[in-house]
Legacy VTK file of the C-alpha trace (Angstrom):
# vtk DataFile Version 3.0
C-alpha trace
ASCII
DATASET POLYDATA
POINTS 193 float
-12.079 -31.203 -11.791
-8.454 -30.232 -12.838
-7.563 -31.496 -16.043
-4.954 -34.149 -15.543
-2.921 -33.438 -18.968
-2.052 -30.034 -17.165
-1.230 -30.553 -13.380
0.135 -27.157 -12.596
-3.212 -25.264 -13.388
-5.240 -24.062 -11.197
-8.419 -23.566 -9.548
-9.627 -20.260 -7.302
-12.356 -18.237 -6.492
-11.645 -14.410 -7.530
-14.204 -11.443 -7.732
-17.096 -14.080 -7.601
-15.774 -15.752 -10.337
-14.358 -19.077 -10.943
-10.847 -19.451 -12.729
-8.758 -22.451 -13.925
-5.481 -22.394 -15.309
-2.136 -19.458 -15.082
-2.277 -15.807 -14.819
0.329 -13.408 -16.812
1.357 -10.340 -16.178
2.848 -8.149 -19.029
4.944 -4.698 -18.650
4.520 -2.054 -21.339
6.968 0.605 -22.216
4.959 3.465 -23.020
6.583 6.478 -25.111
5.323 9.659 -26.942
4.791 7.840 -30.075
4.741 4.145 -29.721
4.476 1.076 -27.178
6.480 -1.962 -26.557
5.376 -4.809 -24.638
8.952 -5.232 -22.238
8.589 -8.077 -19.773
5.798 -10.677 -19.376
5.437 -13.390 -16.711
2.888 -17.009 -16.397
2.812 -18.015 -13.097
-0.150 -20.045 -11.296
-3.483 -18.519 -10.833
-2.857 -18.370 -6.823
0.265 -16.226 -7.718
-0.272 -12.400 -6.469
-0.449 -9.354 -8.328
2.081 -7.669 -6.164
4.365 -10.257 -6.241
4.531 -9.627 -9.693
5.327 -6.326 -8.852
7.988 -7.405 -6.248
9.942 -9.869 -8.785
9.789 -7.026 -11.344
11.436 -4.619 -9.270
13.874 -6.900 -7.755
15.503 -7.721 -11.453
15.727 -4.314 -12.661
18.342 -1.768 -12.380
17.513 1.868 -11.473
15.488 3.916 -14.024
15.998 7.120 -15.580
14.142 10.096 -13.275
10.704 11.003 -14.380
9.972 6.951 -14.756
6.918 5.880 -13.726
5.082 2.835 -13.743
1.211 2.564 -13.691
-0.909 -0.281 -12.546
-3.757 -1.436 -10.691
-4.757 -1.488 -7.299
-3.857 -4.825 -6.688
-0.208 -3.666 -7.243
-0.072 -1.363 -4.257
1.527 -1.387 -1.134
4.335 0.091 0.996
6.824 -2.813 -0.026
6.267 -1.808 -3.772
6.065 1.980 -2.887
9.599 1.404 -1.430
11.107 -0.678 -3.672
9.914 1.647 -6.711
11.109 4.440 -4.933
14.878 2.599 -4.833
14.857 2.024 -8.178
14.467 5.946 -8.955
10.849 5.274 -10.229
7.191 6.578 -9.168
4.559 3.421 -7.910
0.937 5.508 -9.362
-1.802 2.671 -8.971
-5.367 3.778 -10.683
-7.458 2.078 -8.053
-7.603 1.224 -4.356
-8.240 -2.205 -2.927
-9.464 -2.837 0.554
-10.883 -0.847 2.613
-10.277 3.235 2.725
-8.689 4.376 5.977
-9.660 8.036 7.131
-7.672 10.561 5.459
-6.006 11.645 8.814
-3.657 9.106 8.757
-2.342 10.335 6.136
-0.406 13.295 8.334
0.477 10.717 10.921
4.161 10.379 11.208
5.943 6.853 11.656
9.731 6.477 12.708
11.418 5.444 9.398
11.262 1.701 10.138
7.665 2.222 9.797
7.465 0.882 13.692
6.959 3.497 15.812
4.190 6.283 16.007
5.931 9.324 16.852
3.084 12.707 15.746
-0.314 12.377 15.515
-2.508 14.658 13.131
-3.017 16.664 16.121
0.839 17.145 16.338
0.571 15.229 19.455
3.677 12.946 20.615
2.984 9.852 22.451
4.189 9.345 25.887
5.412 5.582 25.090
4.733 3.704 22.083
5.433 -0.053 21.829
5.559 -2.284 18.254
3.217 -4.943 18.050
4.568 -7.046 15.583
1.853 -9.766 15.688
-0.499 -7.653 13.412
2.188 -4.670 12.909
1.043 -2.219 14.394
2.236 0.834 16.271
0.460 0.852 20.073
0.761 4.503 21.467
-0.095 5.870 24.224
-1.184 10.103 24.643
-1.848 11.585 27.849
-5.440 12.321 28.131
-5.209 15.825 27.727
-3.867 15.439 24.576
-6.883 14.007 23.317
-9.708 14.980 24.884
-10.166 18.403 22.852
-9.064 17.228 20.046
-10.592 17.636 16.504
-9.737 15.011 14.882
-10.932 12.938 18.344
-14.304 11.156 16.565
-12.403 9.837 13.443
-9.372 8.827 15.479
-10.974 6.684 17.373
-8.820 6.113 20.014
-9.580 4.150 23.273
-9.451 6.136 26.900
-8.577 4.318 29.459
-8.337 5.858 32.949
-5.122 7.363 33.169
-4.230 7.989 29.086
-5.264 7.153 25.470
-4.407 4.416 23.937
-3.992 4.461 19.735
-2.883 1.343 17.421
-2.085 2.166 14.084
-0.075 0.607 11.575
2.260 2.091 9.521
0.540 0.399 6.360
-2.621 2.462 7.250
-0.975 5.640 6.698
0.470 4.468 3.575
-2.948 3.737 2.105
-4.113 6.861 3.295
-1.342 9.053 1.733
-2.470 6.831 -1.256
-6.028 8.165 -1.318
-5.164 11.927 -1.072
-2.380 11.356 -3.791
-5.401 10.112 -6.141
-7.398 13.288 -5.434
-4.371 15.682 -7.238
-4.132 16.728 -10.186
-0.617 15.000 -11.032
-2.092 11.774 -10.053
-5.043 12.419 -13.090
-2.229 12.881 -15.092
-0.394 9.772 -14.686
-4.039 7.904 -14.744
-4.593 9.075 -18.167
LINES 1 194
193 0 1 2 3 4 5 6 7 8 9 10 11 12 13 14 15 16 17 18 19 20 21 22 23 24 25 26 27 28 29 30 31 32 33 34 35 36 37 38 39 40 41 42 43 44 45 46 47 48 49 50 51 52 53 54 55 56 57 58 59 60 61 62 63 64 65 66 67 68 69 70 71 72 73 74 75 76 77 78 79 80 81 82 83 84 85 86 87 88 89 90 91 92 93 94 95 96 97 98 99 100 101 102 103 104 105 106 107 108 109 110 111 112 113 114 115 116 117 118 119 120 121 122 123 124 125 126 127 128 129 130 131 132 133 134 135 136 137 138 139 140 141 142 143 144 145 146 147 148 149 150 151 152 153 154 155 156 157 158 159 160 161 162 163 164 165 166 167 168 169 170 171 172 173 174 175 176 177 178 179 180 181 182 183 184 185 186 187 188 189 190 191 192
């Protein structure tokens, strides 16, 4: 039961866990010497971790190059990676959330609206490719020959029909899988530290 002195807390389930009340998030400036905590924020326990993300990069001005900001998993995504990235500053999050996409979507290539699939891995361009914005994803078709000796045909996992292949993909996908191989370089340890 909710305590009735405090109306706006509130009650979820979270990493098999029960929690009542706010969650804060909290923004450190990090320098060679010292720390500074910058920007905080309370906001209801159902409140995202992105979003916090989102409403921190929406108030801020550009940064200086060679900013950075480090956080969590549950910080990712291509809406933060792109609004970091118009603020002159580098998204690095430490851990990845969801489940891992195969790394070969990583060298898929996406028309910029993040819409369209226009190269496979393979180097393959679809004959027609539609936008399915219901779950956004990109539905391409390749002819079949395109795919049939392909190397990269068992982890694709695309489905041949009887005149061509048919491949959905979403532009999100190749995002987190550009996100994995980042995390495997040596830069990326870096940053972690």
């Amino acid at each position: 039961m909710l305590n009735p002195s405090d109306p706006e807390a509130t009650f979820r389930y979270k990493a098999g866990g029960r929690h009542l009340g706010y969650v804060g998030n909290v923004v450190e400036a990090v320098g060679e010497k010292s720390s500074l905590v910058i920007v905080y924020d309370y906001q209801q326990n159902t409140y995202a971790d992105n979003q916090f993300m989102k409403d921190y990069l929406n108030e801020k001005k550009d940064f200086s190059d060679g900013s950075f900001i480090v956080a969590d998993g549950a910080y990712s995504g291509e809406e933060n990676s792109r609004l970091a990235s118009e603020h002159n500053l580098k998204l690095v999050t430490t851990n990845f959330t969801g489940r891992k996409p195969d790394e070969i979507y990583a060298d898929f290539v996406f028309t910029d609206d993040g819409k369209y699939l226009i190269k496979c891995k393979n180097n393959r361009v679809p004959e027609d490719c539609i936008y399915d914005p219901g779950n956004e994803r990109s539905v391409a078709y390749f002819r079949i020959s395109d795919c049939e000796g392909c190397p990269y045909k068992e982890r694709c996992q695309s489905r041949f029909l009887k005149t061509r292949v048919r491949k959905e993909v979403s532009w999100k996908s190749v995002g987190r899988a550009k996100q994995l191989q980042y995390m495997q370089t040596e830069e990326f340890s870096e940053y972690a530290k």
